[in-house]
C-alpha positions as CSV (number, residue, x, y, z in Angstrom):
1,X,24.4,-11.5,-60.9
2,X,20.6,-12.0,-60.7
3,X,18.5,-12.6,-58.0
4,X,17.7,-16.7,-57.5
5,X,13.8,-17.5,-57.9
6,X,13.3,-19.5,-54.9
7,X,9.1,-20.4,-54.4
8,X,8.4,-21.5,-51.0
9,X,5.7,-23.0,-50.2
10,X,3.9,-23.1,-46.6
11,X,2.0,-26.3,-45.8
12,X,1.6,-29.5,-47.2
13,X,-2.1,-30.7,-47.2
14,X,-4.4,-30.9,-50.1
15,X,-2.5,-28.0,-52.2
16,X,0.6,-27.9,-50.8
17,X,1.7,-31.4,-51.6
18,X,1.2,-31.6,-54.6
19,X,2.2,-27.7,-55.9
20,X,5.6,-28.7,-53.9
21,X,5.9,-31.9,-56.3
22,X,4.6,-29.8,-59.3
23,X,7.0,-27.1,-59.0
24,X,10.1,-29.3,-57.7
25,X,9.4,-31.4,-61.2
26,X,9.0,-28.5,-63.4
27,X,11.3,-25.8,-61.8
28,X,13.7,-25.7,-65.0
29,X,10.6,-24.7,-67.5
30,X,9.4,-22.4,-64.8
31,X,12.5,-20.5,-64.6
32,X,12.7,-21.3,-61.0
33,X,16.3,-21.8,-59.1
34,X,14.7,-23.4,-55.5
35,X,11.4,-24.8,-54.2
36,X,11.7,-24.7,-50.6
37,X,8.6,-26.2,-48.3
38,X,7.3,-25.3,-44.8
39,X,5.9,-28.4,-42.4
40,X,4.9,-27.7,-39.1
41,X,4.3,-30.7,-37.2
42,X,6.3,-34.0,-37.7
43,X,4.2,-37.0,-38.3
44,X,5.6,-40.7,-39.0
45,X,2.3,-41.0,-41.1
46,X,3.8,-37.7,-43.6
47,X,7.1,-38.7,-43.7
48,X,7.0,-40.6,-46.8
49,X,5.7,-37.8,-48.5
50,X,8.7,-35.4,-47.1
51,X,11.3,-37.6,-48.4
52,X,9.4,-37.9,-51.9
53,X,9.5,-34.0,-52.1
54,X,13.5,-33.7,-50.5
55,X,13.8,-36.5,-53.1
56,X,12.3,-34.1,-56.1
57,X,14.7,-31.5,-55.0
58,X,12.4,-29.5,-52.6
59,X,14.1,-28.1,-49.6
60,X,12.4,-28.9,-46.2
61,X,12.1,-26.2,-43.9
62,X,10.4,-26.4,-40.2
63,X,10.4,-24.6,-37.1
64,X,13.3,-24.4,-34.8
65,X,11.8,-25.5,-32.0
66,X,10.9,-29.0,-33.8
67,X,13.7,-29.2,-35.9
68,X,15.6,-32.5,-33.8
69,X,11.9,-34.1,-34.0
70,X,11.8,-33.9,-37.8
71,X,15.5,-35.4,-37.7
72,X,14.3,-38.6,-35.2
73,X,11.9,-39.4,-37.6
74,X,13.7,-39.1,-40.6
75,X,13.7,-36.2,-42.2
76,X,16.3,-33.8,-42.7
77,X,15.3,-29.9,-42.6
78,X,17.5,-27.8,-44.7
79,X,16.1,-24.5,-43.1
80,X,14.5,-22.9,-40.1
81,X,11.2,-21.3,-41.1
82,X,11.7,-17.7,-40.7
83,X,15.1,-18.1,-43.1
84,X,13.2,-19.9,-46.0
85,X,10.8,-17.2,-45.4
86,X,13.8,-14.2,-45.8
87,X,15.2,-16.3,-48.7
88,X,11.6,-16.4,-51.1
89,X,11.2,-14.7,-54.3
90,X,7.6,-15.9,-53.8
91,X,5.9,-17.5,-51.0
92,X,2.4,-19.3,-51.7
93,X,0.9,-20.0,-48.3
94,X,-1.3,-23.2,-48.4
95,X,-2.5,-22.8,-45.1
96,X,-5.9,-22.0,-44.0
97,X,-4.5,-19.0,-41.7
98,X,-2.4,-18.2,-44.6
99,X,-4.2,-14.7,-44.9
100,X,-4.0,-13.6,-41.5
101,X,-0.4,-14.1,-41.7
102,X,0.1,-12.2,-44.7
103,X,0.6,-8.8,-42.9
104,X,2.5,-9.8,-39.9
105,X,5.0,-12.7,-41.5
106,X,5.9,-11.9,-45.0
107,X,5.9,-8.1,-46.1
């Protein structure tokens, strides 16, 4: 059985927003099984965008440590970080740190 293509992307700003939506939308002609999506801090004001991309099929994943504050406001994590993480084919970090992490997080 071959390996699932799951993308996951880290952060949801400026490029990650709208590469989750692009990806979740297009995943079929891409040849991709999953589009999981990292958030790190729960804010009412994001929310509807969350829900858009759960909506699109994207999977939500957040830290442990704020995963019941993601669930008060709404929105319903699929996976802890790290796991979406271990689970990617291909992780595109959207973060402005995302090079600094690169070594340490996801070799």
């Amino acid at each position: 059985m071959a390996q699932k293509k799951i993308v996951h992307i880290v952060g949801t700003g400026t490029i990650g927003e709208p590469l989750v939506g692009i990806l979740s939308s297009f995943k079929e002609k891409f040849g991709i099984d999953e589009v999981t999506f990292h958030k790190r801090t729960p804010l009412l004001t994001d929310r509807s965008k969350v829900i858009a991309s759960c909506n699109e099929g994207a999977k939500l994943a957040v830290d442990k440590d704020r995963w019941q504050k993601f669930v008060e406001m709404g929105m319903t994590p699929t996976f802890e970080a790290e796991e979406a993480i271990e689970r990617a084919s291909v992780i595109i970090d959207c973060t402005p740190v995302g090079n600094e992490k690169k070594e340490k997080l996801y070799n």
